[in-house]
KOLMARLO-22814 format. One line per 10 residues: their letters; for each residue x, y, z of N, C-alpha, C. Coordinates in nm, 2 decimals. Layout:
REM KOLMARLO-22814
A) X/Y/Z/X/Y/Z/X/Y/Z; ...
END
This chain:
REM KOLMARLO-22814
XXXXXXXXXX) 1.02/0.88/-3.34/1.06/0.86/-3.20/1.17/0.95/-3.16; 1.19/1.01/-3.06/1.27/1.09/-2.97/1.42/1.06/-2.99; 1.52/1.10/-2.97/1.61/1.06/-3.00/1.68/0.95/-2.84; 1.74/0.87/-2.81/1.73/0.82/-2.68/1.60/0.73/-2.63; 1.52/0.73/-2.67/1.40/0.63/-2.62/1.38/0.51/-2.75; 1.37/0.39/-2.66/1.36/0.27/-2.69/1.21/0.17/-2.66; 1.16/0.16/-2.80/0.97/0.09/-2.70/1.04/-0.09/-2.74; 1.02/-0.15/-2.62/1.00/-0.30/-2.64/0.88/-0.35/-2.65; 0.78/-0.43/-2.82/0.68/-0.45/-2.74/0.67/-0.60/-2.78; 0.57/-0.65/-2.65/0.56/-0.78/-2.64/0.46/-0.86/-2.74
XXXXXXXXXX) 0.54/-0.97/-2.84/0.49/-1.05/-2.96/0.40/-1.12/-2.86; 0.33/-1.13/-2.91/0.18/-1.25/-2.90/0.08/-1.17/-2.79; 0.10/-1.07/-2.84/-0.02/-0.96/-2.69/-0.16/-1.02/-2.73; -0.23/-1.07/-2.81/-0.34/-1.08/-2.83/-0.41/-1.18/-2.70; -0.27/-1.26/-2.75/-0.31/-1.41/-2.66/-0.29/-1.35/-2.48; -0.20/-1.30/-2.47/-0.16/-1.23/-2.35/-0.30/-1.15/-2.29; -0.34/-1.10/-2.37/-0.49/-0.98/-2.31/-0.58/-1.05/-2.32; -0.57/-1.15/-2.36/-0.73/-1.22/-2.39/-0.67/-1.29/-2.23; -0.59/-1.38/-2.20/-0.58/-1.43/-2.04/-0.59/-1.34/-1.93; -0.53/-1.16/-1.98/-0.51/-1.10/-1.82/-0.65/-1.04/-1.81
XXXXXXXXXX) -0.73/-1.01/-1.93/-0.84/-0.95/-1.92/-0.95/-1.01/-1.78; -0.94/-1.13/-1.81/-0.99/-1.22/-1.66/-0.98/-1.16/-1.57; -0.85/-1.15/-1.53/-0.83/-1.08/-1.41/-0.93/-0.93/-1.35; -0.89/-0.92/-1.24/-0.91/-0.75/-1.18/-0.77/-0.69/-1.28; -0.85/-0.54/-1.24/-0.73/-0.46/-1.28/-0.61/-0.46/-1.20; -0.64/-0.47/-1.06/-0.54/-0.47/-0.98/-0.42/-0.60/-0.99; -0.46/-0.71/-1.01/-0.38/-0.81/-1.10/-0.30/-0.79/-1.18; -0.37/-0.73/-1.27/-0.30/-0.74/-1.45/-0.21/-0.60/-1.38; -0.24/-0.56/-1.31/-0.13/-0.41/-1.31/0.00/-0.46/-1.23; -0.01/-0.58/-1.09/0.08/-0.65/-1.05/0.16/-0.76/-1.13
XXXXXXXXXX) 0.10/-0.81/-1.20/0.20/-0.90/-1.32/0.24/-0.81/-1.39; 0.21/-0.70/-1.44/0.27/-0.68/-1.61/0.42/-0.56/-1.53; 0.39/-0.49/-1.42/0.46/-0.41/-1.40/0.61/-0.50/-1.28; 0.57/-0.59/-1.28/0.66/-0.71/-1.22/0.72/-0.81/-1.32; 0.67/-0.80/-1.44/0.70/-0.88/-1.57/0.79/-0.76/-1.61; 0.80/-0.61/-1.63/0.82/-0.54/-1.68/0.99/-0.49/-1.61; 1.01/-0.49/-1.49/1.08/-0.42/-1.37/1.18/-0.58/-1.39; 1.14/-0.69/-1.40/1.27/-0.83/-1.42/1.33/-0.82/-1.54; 1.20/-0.81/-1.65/1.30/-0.80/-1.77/1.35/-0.65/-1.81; 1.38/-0.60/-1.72/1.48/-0.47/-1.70/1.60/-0.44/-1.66
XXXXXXXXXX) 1.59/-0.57/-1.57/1.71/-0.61/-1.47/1.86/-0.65/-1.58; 1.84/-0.71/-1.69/2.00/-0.71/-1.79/2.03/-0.61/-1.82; 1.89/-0.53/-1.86/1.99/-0.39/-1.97/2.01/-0.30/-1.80; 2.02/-0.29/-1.73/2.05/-0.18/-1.61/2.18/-0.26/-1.55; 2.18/-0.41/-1.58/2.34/-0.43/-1.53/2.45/-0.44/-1.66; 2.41/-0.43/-1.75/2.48/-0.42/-1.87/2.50/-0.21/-1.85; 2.45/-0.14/-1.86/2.42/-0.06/-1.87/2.56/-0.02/-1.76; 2.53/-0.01/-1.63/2.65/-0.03/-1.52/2.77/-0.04/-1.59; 2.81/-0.15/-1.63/2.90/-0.20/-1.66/2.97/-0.12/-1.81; 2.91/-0.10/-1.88/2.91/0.03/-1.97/2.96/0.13/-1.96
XXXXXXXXXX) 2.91/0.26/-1.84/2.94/0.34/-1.77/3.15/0.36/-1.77; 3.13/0.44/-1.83/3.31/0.49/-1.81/3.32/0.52/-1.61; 3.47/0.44/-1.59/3.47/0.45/-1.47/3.45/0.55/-1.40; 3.50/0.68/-1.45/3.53/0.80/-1.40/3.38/0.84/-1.38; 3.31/0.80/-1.39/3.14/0.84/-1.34/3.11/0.74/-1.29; 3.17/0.75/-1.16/3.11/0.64/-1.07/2.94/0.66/-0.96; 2.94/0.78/-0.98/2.77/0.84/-0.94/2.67/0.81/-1.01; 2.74/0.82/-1.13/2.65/0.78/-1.23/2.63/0.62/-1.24; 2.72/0.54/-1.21/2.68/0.43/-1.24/2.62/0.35/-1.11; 2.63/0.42/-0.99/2.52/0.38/-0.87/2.38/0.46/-0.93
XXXXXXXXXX) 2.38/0.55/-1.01/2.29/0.63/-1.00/2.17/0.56/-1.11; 2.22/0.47/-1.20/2.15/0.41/-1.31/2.05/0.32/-1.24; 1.92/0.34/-1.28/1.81/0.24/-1.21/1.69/0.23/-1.29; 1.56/0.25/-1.25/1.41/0.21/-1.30/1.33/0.29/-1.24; 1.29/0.29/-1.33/1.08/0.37/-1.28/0.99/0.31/-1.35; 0.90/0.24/-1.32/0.77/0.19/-1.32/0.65/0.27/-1.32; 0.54/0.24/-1.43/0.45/0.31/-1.41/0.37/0.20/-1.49; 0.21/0.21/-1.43/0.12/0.13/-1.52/0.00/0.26/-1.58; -0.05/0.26/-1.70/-0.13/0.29/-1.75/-0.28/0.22/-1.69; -0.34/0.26/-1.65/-0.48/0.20/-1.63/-0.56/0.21/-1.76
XXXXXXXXXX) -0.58/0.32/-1.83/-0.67/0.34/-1.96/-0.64/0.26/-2.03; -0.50/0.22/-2.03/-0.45/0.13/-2.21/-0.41/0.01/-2.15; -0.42/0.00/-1.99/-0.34/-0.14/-1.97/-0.21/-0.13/-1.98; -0.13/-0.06/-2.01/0.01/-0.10/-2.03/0.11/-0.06/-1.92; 0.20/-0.14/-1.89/0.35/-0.09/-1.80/0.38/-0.06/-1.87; 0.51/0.02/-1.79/0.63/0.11/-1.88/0.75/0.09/-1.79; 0.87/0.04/-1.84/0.93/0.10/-1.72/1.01/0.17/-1.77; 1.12/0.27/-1.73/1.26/0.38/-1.79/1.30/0.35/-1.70; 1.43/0.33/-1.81/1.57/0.32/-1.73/1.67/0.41/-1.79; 1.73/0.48/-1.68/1.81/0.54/-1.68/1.84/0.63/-1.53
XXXXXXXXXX) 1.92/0.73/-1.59/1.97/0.79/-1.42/1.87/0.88/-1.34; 1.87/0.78/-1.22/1.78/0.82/-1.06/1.79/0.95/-1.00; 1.76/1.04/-1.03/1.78/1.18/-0.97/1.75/1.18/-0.81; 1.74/1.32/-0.70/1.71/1.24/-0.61/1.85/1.25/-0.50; 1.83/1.33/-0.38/1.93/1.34/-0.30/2.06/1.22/-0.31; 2.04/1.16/-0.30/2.06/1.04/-0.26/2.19/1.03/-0.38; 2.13/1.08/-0.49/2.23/1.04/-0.62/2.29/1.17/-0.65; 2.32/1.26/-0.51/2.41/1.41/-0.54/2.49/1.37/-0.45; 2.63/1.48/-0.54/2.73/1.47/-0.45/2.78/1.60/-0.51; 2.82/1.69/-0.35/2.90/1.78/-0.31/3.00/1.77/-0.32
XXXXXXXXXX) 3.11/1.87/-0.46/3.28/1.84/-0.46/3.27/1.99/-0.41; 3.42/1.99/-0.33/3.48/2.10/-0.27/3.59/2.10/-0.34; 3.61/2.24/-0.43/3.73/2.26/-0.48/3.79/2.35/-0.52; 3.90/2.41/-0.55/3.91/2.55/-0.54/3.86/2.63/-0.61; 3.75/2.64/-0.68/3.66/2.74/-0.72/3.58/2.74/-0.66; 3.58/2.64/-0.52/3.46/2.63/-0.44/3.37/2.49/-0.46; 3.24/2.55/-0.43/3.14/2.43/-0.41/3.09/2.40/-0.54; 3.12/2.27/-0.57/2.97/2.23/-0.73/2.92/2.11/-0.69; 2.79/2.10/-0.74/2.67/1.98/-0.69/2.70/1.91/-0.85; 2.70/1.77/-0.85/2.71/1.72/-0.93/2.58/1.61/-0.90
XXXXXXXXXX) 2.50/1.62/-1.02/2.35/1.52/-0.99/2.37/1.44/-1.14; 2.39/1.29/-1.12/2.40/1.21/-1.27/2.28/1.25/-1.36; 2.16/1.24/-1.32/2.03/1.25/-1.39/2.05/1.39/-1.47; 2.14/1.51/-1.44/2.13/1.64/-1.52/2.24/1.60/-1.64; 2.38/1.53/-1.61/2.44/1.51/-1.72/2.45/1.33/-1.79; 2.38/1.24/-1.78/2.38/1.14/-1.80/2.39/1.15/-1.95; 2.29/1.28/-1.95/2.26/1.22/-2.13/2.42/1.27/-2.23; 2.48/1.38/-2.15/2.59/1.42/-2.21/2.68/1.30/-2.21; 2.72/1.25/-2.14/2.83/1.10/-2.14/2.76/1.05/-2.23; 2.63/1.02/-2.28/2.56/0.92/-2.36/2.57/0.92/-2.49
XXXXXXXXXX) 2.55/1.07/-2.53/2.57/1.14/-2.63/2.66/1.21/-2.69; 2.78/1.27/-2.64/2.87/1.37/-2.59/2.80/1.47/-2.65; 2.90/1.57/-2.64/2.84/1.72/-2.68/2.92/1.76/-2.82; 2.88/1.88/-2.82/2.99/1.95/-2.94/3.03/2.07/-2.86; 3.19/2.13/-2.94/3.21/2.20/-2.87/3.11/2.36/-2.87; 3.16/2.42/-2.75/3.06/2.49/-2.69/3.10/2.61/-2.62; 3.06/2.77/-2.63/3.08/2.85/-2.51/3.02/2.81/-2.34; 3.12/2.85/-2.29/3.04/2.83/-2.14/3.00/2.96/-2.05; 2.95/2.91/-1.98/2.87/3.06/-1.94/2.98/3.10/-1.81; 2.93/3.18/-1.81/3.01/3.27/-1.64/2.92/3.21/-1.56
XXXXXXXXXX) 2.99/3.19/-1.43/2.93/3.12/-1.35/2.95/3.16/-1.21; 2.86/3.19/-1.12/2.90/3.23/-0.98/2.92/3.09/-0.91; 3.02/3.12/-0.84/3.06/3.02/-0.76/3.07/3.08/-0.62; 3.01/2.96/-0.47/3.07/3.00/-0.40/3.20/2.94/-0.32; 3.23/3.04/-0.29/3.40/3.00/-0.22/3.38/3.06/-0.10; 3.47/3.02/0.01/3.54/3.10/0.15/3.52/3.25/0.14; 3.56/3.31/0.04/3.58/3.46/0.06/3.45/3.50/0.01; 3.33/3.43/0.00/3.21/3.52/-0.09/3.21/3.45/-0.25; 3.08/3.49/-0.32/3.02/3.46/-0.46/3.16/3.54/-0.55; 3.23/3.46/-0.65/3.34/3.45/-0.73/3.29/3.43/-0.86
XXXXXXXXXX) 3.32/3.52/-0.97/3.24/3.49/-1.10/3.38/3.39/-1.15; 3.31/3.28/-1.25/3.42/3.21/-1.35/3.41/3.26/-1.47; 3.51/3.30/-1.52/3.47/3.33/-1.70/3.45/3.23/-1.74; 3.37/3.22/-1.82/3.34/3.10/-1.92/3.44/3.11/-2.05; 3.47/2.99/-2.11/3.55/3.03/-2.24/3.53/2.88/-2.31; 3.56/2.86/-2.45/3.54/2.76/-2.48/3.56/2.60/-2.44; 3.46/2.53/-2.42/3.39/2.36/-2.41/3.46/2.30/-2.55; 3.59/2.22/-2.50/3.58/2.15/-2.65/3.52/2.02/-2.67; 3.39/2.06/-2.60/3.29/1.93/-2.65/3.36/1.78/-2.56; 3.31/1.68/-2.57/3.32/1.55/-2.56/3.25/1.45/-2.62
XXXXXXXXXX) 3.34/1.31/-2.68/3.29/1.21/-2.73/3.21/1.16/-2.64; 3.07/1.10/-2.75/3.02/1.05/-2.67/3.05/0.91/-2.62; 3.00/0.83/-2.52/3.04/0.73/-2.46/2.88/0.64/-2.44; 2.84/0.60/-2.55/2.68/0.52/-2.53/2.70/0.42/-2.40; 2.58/0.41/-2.33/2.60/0.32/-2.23/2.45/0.22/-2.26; 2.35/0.32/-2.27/2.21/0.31/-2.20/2.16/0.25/-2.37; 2.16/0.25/-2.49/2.14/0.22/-2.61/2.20/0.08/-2.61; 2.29/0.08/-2.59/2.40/-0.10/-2.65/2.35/-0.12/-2.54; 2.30/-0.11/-2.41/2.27/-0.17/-2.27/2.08/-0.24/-2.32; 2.06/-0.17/-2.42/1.90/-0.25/-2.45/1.92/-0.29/-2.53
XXXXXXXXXX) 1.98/-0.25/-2.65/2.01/-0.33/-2.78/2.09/-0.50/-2.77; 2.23/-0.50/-2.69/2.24/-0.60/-2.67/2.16/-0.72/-2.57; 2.03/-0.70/-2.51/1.94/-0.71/-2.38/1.82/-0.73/-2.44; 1.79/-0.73/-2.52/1.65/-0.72/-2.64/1.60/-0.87/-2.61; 1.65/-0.96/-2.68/1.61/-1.13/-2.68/1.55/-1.14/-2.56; 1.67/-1.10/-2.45/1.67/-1.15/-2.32/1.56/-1.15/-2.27; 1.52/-1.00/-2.24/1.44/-0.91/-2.17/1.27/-1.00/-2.21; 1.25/-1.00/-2.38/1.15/-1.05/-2.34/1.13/-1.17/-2.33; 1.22/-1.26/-2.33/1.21/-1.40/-2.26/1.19/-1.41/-2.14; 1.22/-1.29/-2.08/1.20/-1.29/-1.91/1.08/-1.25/-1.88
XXXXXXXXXX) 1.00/-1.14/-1.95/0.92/-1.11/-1.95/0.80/-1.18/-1.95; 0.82/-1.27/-2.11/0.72/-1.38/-2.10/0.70/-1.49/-2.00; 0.83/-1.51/-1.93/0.84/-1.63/-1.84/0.74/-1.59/-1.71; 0.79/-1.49/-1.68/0.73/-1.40/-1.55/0.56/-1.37/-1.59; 0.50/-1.36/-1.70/0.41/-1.35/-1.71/0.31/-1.45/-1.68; 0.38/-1.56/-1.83/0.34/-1.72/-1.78/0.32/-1.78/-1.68; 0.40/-1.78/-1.58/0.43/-1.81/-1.42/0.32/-1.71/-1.33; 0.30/-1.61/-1.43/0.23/-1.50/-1.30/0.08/-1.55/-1.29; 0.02/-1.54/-1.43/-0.09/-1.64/-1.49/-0.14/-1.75/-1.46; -0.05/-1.88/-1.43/-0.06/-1.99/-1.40/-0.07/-2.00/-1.23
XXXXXXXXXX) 0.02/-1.90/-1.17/0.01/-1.92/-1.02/-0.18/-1.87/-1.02; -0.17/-1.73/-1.08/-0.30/-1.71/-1.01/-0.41/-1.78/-1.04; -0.42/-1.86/-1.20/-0.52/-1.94/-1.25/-0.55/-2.09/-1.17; -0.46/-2.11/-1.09/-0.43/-2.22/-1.01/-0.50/-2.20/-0.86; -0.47/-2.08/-0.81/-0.56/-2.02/-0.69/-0.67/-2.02/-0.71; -0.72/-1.98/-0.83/-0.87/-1.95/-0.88/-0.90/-2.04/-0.85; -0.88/-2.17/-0.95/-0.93/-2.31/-0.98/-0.97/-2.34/-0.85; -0.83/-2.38/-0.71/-0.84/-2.40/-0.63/-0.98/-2.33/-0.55; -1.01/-2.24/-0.52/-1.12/-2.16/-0.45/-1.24/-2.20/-0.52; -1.27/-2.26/-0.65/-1.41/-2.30/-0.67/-1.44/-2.44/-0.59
END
């Protein structure tokens, strides 16, 4: 597995797919990716809360993506930082302009770096394009956020999950019944 990715999978799937199979697909894709997106909701506020202050972009910037598999049946969701106008910010400073987007350095805070040459860099400023020398990066510790934000969140998550599932099941099995 990748270094950074985490699979939660859900105990007792057998009994789970033998109930959603019933359904349309369109169902089973609305419970599992709504079962999936709640019990996501601890490790993304733990995760927040994690976040060293000084990346405060970063820590509006931490969120979810959802996706369902149709072939295999399965949700997914990822959590981590939301790229995306929205989550850039423009500093003005005396080397000029830099765009700072959480989703390009998230993983560095997560992981830190080692140290490192840096490149020359055009900058723009007031007077026109300004090269920066680059010279040595002495690295940074990393600072995990997004790892202890699932690891501590594990139990939770799928207790939520199954609840949400259970509840999702019984509402719709109940409609059903109802309509015969």
């Amino acid at each position: 597995m990748p270094r950074g990715v985490a699979v939660l999978k859900f105990v007792g799937g057998r009994e789970l797919d033998r109930a959603l199979e019933r359904f349309p697909l369109e169902v089973q894709r609305t419970l599992l990716r709504r079962a999936v997106v709640r019990a996501s909701q601890p490790a993304i506020a733990t995760a927040k809360a994690l976040v060293p202050k000084r990346f405060g972009l970063l820590i509006e910037a931490i969120g979810l993506k959802s996706k369902f598999y149709r072939n295999t049946g399965t949700a997914v969701t990822v959590i981590g930082a939301r790229g995306g106008d929205k989550f850039t910010y423009v500093r003005q400073g005396q080397a000029g302009e830099s765009v700072e987007k959480p989703s390009k350095y998230a993983h560095l805070v997560e992981f830190g770096t080692k140290p490192h040459k840096q490149k020359v860099l055009p900058v723009l400023t007031s007077h026109g394009i300004v090269r920066i020398k680059g010279g040595m990066h002495p690295g940074a510790k990393p600072k995990p956020f997004l790892a202890p934000a699932f690891e501590s969140n594990v139990q939770r998550m799928i207790n939520i999950q199954g609840t949400v599932l259970a509840q999702g099941i019984a509402k719709i099995a109940a409609r059903l019944a109802r309509k015969r």
